[in-house]
C-alpha positions in Angstrom: -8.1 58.2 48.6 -11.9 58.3 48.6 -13.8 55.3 47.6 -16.2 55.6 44.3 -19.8 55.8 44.7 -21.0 52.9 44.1 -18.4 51.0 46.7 -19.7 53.9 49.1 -23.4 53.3 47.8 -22.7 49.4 49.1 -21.0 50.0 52.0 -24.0 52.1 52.9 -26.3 49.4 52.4 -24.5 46.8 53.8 -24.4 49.1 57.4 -28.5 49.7 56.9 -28.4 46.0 56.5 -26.4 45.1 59.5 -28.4 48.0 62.0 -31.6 46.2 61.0 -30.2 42.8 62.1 -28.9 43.7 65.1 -32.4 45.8 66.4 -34.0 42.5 65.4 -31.9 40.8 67.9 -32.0 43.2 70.6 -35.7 43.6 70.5 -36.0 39.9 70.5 -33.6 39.4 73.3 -35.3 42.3 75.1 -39.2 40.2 74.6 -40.9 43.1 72.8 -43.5 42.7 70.7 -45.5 39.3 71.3 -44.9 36.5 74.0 -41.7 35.7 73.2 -40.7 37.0 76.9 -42.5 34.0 78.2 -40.7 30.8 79.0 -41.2 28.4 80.8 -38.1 25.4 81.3 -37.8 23.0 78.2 -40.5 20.3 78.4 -41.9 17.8 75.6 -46.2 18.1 76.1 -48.8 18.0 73.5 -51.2 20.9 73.6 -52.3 24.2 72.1 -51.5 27.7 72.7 -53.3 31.1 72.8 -53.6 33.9 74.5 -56.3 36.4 75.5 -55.4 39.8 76.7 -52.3 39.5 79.4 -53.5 35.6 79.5 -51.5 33.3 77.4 -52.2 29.7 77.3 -49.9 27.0 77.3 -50.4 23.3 76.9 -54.0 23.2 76.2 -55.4 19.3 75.6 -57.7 16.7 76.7 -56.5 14.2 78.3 -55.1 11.0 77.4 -57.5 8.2 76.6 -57.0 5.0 78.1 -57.8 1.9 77.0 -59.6 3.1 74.0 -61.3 7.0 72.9 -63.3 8.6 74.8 -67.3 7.3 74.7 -70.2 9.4 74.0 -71.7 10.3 78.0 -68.5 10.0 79.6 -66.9 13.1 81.5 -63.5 13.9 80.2 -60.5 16.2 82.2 -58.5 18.7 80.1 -55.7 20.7 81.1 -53.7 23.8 80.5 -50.8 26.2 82.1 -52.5 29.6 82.4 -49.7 32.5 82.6 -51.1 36.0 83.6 -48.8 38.4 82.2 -50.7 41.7 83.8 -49.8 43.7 87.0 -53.9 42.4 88.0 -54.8 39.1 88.9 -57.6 37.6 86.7 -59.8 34.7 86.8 -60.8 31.5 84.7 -64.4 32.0 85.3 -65.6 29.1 82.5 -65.2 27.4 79.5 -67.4 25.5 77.2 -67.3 22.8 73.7 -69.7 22.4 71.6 -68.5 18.5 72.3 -69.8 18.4 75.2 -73.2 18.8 77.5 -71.3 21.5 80.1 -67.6 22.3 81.3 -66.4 22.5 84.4 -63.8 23.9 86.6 -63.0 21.5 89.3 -60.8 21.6 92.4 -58.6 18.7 93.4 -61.3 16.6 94.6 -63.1 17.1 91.3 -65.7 18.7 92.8 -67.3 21.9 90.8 -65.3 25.2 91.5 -68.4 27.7 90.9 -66.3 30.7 91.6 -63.2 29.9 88.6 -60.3 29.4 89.5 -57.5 32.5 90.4 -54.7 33.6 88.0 -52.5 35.9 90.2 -50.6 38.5 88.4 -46.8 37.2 86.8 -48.0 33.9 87.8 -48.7 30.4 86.2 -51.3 28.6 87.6 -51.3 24.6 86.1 -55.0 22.8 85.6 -53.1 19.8 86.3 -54.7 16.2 87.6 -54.8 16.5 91.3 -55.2 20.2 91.2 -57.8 22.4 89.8 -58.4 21.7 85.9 -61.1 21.4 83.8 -63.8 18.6 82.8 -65.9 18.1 80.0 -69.3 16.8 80.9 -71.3 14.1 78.9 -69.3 14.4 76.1 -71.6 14.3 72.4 -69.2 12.2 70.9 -66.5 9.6 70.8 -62.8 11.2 71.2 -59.9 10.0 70.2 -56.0 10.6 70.6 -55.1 13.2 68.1 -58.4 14.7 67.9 -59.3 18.6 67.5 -62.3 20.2 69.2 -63.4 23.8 69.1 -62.6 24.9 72.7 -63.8 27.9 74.7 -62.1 29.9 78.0 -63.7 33.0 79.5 -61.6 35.1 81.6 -62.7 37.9 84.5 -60.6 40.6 82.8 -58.9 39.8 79.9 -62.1 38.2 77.9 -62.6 35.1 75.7 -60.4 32.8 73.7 -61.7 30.3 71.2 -59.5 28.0 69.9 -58.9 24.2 69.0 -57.5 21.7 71.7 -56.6 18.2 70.6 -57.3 15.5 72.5 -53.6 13.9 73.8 -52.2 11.1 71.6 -51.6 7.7 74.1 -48.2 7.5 74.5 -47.2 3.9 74.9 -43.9 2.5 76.9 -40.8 2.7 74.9 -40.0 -1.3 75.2 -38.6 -3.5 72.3 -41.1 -4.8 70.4 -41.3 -8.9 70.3 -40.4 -8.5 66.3 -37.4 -6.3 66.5 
């Protein structure tokens, strides 16, 4: 017995429906069509993202203050992951605020990297304290936990980002307080 038209008509729909929601998976599953592809194991970190070109940026902040914000004059590290999602290596070449007198890319040592720093193809490369990162010079204002600042990074290849980097919240010890 054949079904009437408007069960047909349904049924119809209902496969249309069910096609569309399982290319949705499979082209999620499969990474196409944005960053989704990237991953990187669970962690809990403040920061921004963005991406430029193959470059996507992960984790993007200013360091923690300590003791108090950051002063007007004082130099100031931020950090970010850097994941180069090209077949060509690129290169960090600079990065500036409009917070502060001059950024700079420094090694380990914090001495000035005038070269950039290397992002290797398929690799992540960490501006991490103790390795190279960045540091904003004489900074114009005070900073503190939570705050935004207009941020820029210039790559080799894939161009310029400008985005907004907060300044990392302090995060204090997780003891009992005397009044609980």
């Amino acid at each position: 017995m054949a079904l009437p038209r408007a069960t047909r008509s349904r049924s119809a729909g209902l496969r249309r429906v069910l096609a569309a929601a399982v290319l949705a998976v499979a082209l999620t599953a499969s990474g196409c069509g944005g960053d989704e592809d990237f991953s990187l194991p669970d962690w809990d970190a403040p920061g921004q993202n963005a991406r430029v070109g193959d470059i996507m940026i992960r984790y993007a902040h200013v360091a923690e203050p300590k003791g108090g914000p950051w002063q007007p004059g004082e130099d100031v590290p931020a950090y970010a992951w850097l994941y180069n999602k090209s077949g060509e290596a690129d290169r960090l070449v600079g990065a500036s605020t409009p917070h502060a007198a001059s950024v700079d890319i420094v090694g380990p040592d914090g001495k000035r990297l005038p070269g950039g720093v290397d992002v290797p193809a398929n690799k992540l490369v960490e501006l991490e304290q103790g390795r190279a990162h960045l540091i904003l010079r004489d900074v114009r204002e005070k900073i503190r936990g939570g705050d935004f600042m207009a941020f820029n990074m210039r790559f080799e290849n894939a161009g310029t980002i400008s985005f907004n980097i907060q300044a990392q919240v302090p995060a204090y010890d997780g003891s009992a307080s005397p009044t609980r």
